[in-house]
N, C-alpha and C positions, 0 to 999 in steps of 0.2 A: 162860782169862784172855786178855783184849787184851793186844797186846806194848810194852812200857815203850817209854819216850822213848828208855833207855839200849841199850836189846840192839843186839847185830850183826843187821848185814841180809840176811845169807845167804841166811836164811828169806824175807827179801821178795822179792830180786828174783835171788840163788843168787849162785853166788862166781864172779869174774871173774878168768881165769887162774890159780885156785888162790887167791888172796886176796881177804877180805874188801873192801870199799869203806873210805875212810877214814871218820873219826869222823865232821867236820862232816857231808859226804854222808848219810851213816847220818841223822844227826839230822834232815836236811832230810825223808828219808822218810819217818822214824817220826813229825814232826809228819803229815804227810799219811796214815799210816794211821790207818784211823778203824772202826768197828767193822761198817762194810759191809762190808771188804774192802781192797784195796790202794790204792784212789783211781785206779784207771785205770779205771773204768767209762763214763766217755764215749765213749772211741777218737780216730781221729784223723778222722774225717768226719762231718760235723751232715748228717741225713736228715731235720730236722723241727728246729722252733725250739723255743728255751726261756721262748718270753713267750708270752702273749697276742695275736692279730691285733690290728694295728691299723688305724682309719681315719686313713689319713696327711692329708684334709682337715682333720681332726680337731683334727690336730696342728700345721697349720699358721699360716701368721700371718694372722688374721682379714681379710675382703676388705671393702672399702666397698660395701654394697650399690647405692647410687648412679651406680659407676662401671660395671654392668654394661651393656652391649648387645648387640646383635647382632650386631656387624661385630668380625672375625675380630681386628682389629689393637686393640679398645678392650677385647676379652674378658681377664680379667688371668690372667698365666702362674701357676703351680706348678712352679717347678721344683725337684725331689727328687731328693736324691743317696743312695743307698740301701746302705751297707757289710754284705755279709752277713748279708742277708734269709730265704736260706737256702731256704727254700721256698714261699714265692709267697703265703704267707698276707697278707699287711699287703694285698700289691696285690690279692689276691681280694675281701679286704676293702672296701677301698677304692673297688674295681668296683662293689659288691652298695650300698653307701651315696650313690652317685655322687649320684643322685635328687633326697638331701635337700639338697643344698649349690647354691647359685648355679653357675650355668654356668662352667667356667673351664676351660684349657690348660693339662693336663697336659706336663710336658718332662722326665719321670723319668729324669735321665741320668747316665751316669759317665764315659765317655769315646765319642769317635768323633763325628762330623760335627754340623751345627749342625741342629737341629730344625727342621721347614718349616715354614713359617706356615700354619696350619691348626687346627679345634678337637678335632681327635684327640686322645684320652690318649695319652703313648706314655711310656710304661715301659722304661728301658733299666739291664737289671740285670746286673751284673756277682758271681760265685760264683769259687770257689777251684779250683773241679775242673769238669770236664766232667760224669760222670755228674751233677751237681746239677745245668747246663744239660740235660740230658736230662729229668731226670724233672720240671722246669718245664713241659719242651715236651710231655711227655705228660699232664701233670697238669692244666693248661690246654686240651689238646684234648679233655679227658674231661670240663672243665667246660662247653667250648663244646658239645657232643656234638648232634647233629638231637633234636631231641626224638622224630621219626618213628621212628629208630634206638633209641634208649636211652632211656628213661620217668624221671622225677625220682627216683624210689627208687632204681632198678637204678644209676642215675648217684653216687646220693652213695654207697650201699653199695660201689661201686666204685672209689671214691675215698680212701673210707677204709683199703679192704683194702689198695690199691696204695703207698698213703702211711705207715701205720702199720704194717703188718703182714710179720711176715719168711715166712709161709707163705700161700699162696692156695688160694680154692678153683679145680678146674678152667675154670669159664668165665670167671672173672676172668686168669686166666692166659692161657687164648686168646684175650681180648682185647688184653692186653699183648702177646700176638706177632703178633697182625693190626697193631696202633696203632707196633709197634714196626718191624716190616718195609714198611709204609706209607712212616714218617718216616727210613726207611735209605735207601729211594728217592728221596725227596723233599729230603733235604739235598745230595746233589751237583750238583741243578739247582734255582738259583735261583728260573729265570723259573716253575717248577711249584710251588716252594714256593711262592713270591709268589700265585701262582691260586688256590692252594686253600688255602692256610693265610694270610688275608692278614692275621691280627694280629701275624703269625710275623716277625722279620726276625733275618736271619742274617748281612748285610753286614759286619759288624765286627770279627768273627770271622777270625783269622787262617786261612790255609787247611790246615796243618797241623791245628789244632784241629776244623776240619771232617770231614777225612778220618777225626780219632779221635772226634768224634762218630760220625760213618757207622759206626764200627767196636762201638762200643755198643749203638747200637740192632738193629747184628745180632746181638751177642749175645744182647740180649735177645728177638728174633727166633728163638730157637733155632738160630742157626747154630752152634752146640755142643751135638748132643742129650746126652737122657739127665740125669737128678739129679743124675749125679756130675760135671757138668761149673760145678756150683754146690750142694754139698750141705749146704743151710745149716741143716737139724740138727744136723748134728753139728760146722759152725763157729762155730754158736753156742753148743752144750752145750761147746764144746770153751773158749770162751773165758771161758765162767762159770765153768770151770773156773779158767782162769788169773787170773780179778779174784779168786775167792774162796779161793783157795789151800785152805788147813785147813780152811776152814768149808764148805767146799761142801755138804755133809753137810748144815749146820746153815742152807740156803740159803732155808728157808720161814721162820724166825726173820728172818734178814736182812734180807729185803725187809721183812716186818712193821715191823722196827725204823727201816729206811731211811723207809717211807712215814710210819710214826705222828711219830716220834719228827724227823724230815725236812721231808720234804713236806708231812701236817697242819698242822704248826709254821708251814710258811710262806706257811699262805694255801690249799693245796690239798687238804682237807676231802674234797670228793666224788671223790675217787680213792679206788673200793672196794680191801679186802685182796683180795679176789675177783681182780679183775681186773689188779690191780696182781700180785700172785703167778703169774697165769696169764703176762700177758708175760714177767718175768724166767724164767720156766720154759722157754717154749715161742717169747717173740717175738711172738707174736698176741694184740694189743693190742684188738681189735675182733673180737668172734667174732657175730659176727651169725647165723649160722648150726648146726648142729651140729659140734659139733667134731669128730670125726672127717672132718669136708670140707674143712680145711684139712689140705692135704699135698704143694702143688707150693712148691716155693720161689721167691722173690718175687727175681728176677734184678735188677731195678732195684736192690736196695742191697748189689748187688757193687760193690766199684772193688779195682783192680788198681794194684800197687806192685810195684819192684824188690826184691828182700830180696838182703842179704849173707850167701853159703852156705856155708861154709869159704874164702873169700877170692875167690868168683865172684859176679856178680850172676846172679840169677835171676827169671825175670818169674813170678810169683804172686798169685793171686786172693784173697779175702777176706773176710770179714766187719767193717770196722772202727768199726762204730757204736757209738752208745749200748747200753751196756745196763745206764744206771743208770737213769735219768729217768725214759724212755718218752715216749709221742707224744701225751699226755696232758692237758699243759698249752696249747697253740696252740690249739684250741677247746671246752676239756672241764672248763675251770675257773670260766668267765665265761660270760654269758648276757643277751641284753637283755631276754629275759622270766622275771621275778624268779620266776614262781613253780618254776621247773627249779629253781633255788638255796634253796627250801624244808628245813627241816627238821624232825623230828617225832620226840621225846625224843630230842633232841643230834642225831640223828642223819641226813643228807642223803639224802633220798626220793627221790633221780636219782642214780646213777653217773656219773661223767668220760666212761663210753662212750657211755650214751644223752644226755646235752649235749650229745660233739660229734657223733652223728650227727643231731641238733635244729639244730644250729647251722651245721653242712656243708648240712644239705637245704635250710635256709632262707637260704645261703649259695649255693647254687645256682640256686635257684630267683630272688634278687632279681637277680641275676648275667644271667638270662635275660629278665628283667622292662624290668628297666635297658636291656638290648639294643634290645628291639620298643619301647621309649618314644624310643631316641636315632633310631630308622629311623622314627616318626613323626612326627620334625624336633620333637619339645616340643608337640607337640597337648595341652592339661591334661587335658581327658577322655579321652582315648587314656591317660594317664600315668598316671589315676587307676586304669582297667580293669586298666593291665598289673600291677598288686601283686595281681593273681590267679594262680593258681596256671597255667603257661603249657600251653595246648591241643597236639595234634598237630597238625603243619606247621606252627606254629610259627616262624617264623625265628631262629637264631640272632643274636646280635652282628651289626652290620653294620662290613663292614672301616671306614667312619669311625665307629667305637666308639672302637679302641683299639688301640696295637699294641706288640707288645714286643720289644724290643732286647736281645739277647743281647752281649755285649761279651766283649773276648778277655783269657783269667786273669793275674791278673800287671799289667796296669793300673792301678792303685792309685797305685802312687810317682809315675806321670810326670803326673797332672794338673793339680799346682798350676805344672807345667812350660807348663802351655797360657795364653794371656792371656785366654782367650775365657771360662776361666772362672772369672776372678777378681771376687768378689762376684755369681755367676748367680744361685745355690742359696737357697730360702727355707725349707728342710727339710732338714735332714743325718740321717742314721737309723744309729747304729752300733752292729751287734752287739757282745755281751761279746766274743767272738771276734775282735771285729777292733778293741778300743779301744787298740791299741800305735800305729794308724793315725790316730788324733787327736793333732794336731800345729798348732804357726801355721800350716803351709804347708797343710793343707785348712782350718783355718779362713777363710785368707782365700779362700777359693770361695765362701763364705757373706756372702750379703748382710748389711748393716746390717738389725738388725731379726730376723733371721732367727732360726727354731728348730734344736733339736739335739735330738734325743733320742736316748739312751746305753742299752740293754739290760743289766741287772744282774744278777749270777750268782746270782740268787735261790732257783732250781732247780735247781742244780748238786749234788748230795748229798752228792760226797764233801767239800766245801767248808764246814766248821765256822762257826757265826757270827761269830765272830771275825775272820778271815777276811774273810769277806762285807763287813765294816766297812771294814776294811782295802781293800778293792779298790771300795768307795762315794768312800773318801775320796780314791784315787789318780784314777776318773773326778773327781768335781770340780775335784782341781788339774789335770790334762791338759785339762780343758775350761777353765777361766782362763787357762793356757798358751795356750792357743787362740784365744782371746776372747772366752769367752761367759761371761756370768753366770748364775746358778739366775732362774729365771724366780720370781717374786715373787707369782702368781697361779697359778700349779699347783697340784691337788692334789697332797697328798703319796701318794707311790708307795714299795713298795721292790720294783719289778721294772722300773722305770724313771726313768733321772735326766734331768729336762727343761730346758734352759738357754736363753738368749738373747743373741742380740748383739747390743751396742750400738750407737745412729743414728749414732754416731757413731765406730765402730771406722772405722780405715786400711786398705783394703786393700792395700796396697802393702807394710804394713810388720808384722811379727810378733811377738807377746809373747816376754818370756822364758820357756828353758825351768823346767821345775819345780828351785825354790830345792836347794842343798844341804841335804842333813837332811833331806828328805821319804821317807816312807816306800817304799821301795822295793816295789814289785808282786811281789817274788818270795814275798809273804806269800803268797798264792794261787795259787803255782808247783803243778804236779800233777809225780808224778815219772815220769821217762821208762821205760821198759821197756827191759832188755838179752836180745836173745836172739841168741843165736850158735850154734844155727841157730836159725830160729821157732819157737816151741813147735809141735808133732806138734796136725797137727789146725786151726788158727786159720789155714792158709793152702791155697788151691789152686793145682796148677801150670795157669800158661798155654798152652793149644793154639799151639805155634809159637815160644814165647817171646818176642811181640813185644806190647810194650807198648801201651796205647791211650790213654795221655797223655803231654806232654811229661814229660820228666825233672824232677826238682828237690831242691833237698839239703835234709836235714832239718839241725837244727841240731847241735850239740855236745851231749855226754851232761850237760855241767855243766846245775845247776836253773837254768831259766827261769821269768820270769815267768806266771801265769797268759794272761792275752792273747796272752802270745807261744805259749804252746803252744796255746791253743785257734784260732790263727790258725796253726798249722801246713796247707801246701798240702792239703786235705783232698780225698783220694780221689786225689791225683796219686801216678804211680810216681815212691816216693821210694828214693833212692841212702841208702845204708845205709852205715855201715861197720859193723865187724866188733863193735863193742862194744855198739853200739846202732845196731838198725837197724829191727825192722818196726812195732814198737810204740809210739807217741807216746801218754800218756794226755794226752785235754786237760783 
């Protein structure tokens, strides 16, 4: 039997210094346990998004055709301010689409110096943790990849192991340690980065956060041999252990119930039980190959935290992703070519995995296309040839394609502090994760006119509909808070809320905040984990005990809202104390 609203919580999260948690506490948990397990199945670091790619021209505010020309200063801007992207999907997206849309200047930014005039995209994204700046900057060179080097197959099959997958096969892994010991040398000198990675830009970046990038990528370099210096079977079995408490046993029923009764429910249909049960099992989301070939573990989705250990910090390694969701929904649910989304008595003729390897490869491929038409200056039959599938030698991207801006963690609060960018922005993009950060004071970065769009916890599993309602309703007043109104011409979405501000909003001047008596966000609180010590198994000790991110405090054991925990510093070594410390569910 699931456990009542009423029982003690001993069983859920165990007794704290000999006594149970008090009542309200208790309650607050037992709404969130749900019949997957405890509600901590996210973790506290996103390795893959919970929406759909988007194309951010897409989403923006339509251009005048008429005003386009040639000349660099009449070209009209884009300027995108992107909260918690996560993984590079929207802007690959958005790469691979460039094509169909009028020429225009990109200025994707969130903080750091003023864009050059120039018709470069330049994508400047800002992430919660370093490892997620890393596996940007590997994930992106594997898209950029020579074609002479790496063939379109080999390239998206490689892409997907790296990004989805907790286990590799062996030459997917000796890639990651060539691409990774490469970029270990290349980040401490600028002027080498700048040569040979020139989409790459690391300027912004504080230099401590540098030095802990460099410290990543040798990890993942193997400058720790051996399995056991990341042995993510068994921190993975180990922490499906701790989401499923009791039920573990009963952990092929679960996911069933999670997917059908969940995910079906919300729109994602072509997520087989197949392959949905093999990752909650195993982690490998994409088996393109025989399974027995997956067995190096995939280092890219370690991050490291401080744990509190009988009353010492300790620097320890980790497992702390998803393992409700899966990597499933970013390109594995939607499809521009309808017949993938076919079905044949009820049931969908394509699995989530061969979509998104249909949608990656052809993701790729336009990505390369787009390249060799921007280096033949817009020749039309030059542009029409390049939607062919791209030859060897080849040229990749040409440095005026596009370049990406890396920006330093923790930048967030001080921007509506800058003058420069009050009413820039003509696209605001905010993950569910980071909607506590919708406020007037980024509103007004946003032009008159401008779009918003709001990422909704739609795929969140342990998150009951009810719920979901409840935190639809709390984005729309923090977006009126802010200034925007529901756009009036949108399709209706429920994995994303799209608003608009008006020609006529102040920049100067800010709404109020959300009235007394509005629903409080803590409906969608997930609850925190206490362990004192880490549970055995869900943590690895660090070579050295020297952390390879800045520090940062997690919050108070008391419930938080949804937002705020899934906006917890994700993959930073977080300072614990003794009651709660390694465990954050978002």
């Amino acid at each position: 039997m699931w456990r009542q609203r009423g029982e003690k919580c001993g069983a859920v999260r165990g007794e704290r210094g000999g006594q149970y948690v008090g009542f309200s506490e208790c309650l607050f948990r037992s709404v969130m346990t749900t019949p997957a397990g405890s509600g901590r199945g996210f973790g506290s670091v996103s390795w893959w998004g919970l929406s759909p790619a988007l194309d951010l021209q897409a989403e923006s505010p339509p251009v005048d055709p008429d005003s386009q020309a040639d000349t660099v200063h009449s070209t009209p801007e884009l300027d995108v301010l992107l909260l918690g992207s996560v993984d590079g999907r929207h802007l690959l997206r958005t790469l691979s689409r460039a094509k169909l849309w009028p020429r225009r200047r990109f200025n994707v930014s969130w903080d750091g110096d003023e864009s050059p005039d120039s018709q470069v995209l330049e994508f400047f994204v800002l992430e919660n943790n370093l490892e997620a700046v890393a596996r940007h900057m590997l994930i992106f060179s594997l898209a950029l990849e020579d074609p002479e080097k790496m063939g379109l197959q080999e390239r998206s099959e490689t892409f997907l192991e790296v990004w989805g997958n907790a286990l590799l096969r062996p030459p997917v892994a000796a890639f990651v340690r060539a691409q990774a010991d490469l970029l270990a040398h290349l980040v401490p000198e600028p002027d080498r980065l700048e040569e040979q990675l020139p989409w790459l830009s690391l300027r912004a970046l504080k230099f401590r956060e540098r030095d802990a990038l460099e410290a990543v990528f040798r990890f993942w370099a193997g400058g720790e041999k051996g399995p056991e210096a990341f042995p993510m079977s068994r921190l993975w079995d180990s922490r499906l252990r701790h989401y499923l408490g009791s039920r573990y046993d009963a952990r092929r029923g679960v996911s069933d119930w999670d997917l059908r009764m969940k995910l079906h429910d919300r729109g994602a249909q072509v997520i087989h039980t197949q392959e949905f049960r093999r990752w909650r099992d195993t982690g490998v989301a994409f088996e393109l190959r025989d399974s027995s070939a997956y067995h190096v573990p995939n280092r890219t989705l370690a991050s490291g935290r401080l744990l509190s250990y009988r009353g010492e910090r300790v620097a320890a390694r980790g497992y702390w992703g998803d393992i409700a969701t899966g990597p499933f929904v970013a390109f594995g649910i939607e499809a521009d070519d309808e017949s993938l989304l076919r079905t044949s008595n009820g049931q969908p003729v394509k699995t989530a995995g061969e979509i998104t390897q249909h949608n990656v490869t052809e993701l790729l491929r336009e990505v390369a296309a787009w390249g060799r038409a921007r280096a033949s200056r817009g020749d039309a039959e030059e542009q029409q040839s390049s939607e062919a599938s791209p030859e060897p030698g080849t040229p990749a991207p040409t440095p005026e394609s596009f370049i990406v801006h890396f920006l330093p963690l923790n930048s967030a609060e001080t921007l509506h502090h800058k003058s420069c960018y009050n009413g820039r922005f003509q696209l605001l993009y905010v993950a569910c994760g980071m909607v506590h950060l919708l406020s007037p004071e980024l509103g007004a970065c946003v032009a008159p006119g401008g779009n918003l769009i709001v990422e909704l916890a739609r795929y969140l599993v342990d998150v009951r509909q009810e719920q979901l309602q409840g935190f639809n309703t709390q984005v729309g007043e923090r977006a009126r808070a802010a200034g925007f109104a529901p756009q009036t011409e949108a399709r209706p979405s429920e994995t994303f809320a799209r608003f608009c501000k008006s020609q006529e909003s102040d920049l100067g001047s800010t709404d109020p905040a959300v009235e007394p008596g509005t629903p409080s966000l803590d409906v969608l609180a997930q609850p925190l984990e206490a362990s004192s010590p880490a549970p055995e198994g869900l943590t690895q000790p660090l070579q050295g005990g020297t952390p390879h991110c800045e520090p940062c405090q997690l919050p108070s054991e008391s419930p938080g809202s949804l937002s705020e925990v899934l906006a917890q510093p994700q993959g930073a070594l977080a300072v614990s104390n003794c009651e709660s410390d390694s465990k954050t569910g978002v």
